[in-house]
N, C-alpha and C positions, 0 to 999 in steps of 0.2 A: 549658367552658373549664378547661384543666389549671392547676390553683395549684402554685408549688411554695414549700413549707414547711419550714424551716428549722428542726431538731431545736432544741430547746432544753435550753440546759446545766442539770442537775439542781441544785438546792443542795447535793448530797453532792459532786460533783464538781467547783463552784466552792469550795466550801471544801476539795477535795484538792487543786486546783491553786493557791491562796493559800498552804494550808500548804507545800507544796515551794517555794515563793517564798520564802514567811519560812524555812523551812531552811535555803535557799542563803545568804542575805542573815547569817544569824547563823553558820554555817560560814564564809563569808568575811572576817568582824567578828572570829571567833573565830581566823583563820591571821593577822591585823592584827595580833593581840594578842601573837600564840603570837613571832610573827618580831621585834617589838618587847621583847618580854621577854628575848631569847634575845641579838639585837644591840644593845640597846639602851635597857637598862632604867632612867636617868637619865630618860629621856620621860617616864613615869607620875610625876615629881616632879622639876619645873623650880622654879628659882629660891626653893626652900622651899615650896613649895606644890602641892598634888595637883592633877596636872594628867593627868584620867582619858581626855583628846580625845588627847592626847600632842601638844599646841598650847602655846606661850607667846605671850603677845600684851602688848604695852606700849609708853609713849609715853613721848617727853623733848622737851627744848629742845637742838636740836641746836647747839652753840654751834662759829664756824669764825673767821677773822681776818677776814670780811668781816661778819658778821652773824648771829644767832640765828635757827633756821629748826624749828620742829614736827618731830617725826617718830614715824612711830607702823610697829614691824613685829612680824610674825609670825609663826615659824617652828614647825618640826617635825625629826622625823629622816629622814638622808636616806641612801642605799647611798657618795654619791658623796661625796669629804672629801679634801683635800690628805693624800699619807704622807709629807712633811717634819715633823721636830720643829720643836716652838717653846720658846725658852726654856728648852729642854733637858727638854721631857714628850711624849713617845708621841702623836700622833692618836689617838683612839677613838672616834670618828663623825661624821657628816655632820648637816647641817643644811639646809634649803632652805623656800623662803614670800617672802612681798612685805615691801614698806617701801613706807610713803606720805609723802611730804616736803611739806611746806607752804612753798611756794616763794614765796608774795604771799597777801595776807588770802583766803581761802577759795579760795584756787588748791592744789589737791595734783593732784604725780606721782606715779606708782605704778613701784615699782620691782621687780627683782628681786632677793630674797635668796638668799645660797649663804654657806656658810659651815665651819668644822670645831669641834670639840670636842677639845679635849688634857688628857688627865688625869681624864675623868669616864667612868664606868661603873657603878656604881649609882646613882650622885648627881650632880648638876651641882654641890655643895659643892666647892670648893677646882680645880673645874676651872678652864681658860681658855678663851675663846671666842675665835674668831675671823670676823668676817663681813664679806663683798665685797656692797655694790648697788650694782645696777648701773643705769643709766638702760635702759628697756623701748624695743624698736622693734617698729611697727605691723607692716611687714615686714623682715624681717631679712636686707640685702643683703652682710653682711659691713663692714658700715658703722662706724665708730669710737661707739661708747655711753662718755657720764659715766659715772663710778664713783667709787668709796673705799669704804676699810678703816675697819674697828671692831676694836680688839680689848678684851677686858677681864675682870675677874672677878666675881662676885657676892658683894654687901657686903651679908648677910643677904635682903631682897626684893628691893635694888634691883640691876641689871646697870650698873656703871662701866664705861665706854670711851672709850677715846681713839683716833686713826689713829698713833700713834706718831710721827709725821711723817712716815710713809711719803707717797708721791707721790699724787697720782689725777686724775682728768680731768675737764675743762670739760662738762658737760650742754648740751645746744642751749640754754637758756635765756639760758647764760652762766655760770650758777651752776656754782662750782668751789669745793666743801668742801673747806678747807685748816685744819691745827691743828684739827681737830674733836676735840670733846668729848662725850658726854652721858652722863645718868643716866638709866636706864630703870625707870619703877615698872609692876606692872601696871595694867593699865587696859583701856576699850574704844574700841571706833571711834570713837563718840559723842562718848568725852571729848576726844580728839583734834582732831576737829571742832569744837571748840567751841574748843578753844586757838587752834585754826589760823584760824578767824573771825575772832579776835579781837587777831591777832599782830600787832605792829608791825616792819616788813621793810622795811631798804630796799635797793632797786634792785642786783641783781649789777653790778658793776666790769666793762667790756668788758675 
């Protein structure tokens, strides 16, 4: 009876084929860095603090004229950025990541974040921020999503915002953040989770 027998990969050639793996994987890490240093070099140091993921992550009490609601988001930089000025300063980058709202005791939505940068370029010190969430759809038919604006500065660690009183929209829930406020400290998912357990919320306004 014919066997048939399947060569077997040497250990010199499983460890040549891993290392062109981790070379790719570190050249690709390393054109991350290269394009980020180049567009966007506020990333590597958000909000006073080295931030070597080129991530900010943090959580507030989103305060609105119907009620106090968690909110915990996360962003990065992005290519994409409003070229209108605001308040009379330049755009100089993009921003994009989630937001999680704590909409009822251990109820979070998850949202999308987009947002611009005006006035920061090696530092987010003395810039302003701007960002849009948006309510997320499962499929997306063209369909009207919740939303509101943030805009704000950093007051040493923590990011102050407010909507200005610009407009925004109702969320299927009901939930329509109006006069929003918050203060953003850093933090994690966890600690978030744990506010949002524990929030007292009541009932969105038909």
């Amino acid at each position: 009876m014919n066997r048939f027998i399947l060569p077997r990969m040497s250990k010199g050639r499983r460890g040549g084929c891993l290392g062109r793996i981790f070379g790719v994987l570190l050249f690709g890490v390393a054109v991350v860095y290269a394009v980020a240093a180049i567009t966007s070099p506020w990333s590597f140091h958000i909000g006073g603090r080295w931030t070597p993921f080129l991530t900010w992550s943090g959580y507030g009490e989103l305060a609105t004229k119907n009620g106090t609601y968690p909110l915990y988001i996360s962003f990065y930089p992005s290519s994409h950025f409003s070229r209108l000025h605001l308040d009379g300063l330049r755009p100089t980058g993009g921003l994009q990541g989630n937001g999680w709202l704590c909409t009822a005791p251990g109820t979070i939505e998850r949202l999308w974040l987009s947002g611009t940068i005006y006035n920061g370029w090696s530092t987010t010190e003395g810039s302003l921020m701007g960002l849009r969430l948006n309510e997320r759809n499962v499929i997306n038919l063209g369909q009207q999503r919740g939303y509101f604006d943030l805009y704000g500065r950093w007051q040493g660690l923590q990011l102050v915002m407010d909507d200005r009183g610009r407009s925004s929209s109702a969320f299927r829930s009901g939930l329509r953040p109006e006069h929003a406020s918050v203060t953003f400290d850093w933090g994690s998912y966890s600690d978030f989770k744990s506010m949002c357990a524990s929030a007292k919320i009541a009932p969105p306004h038909p």
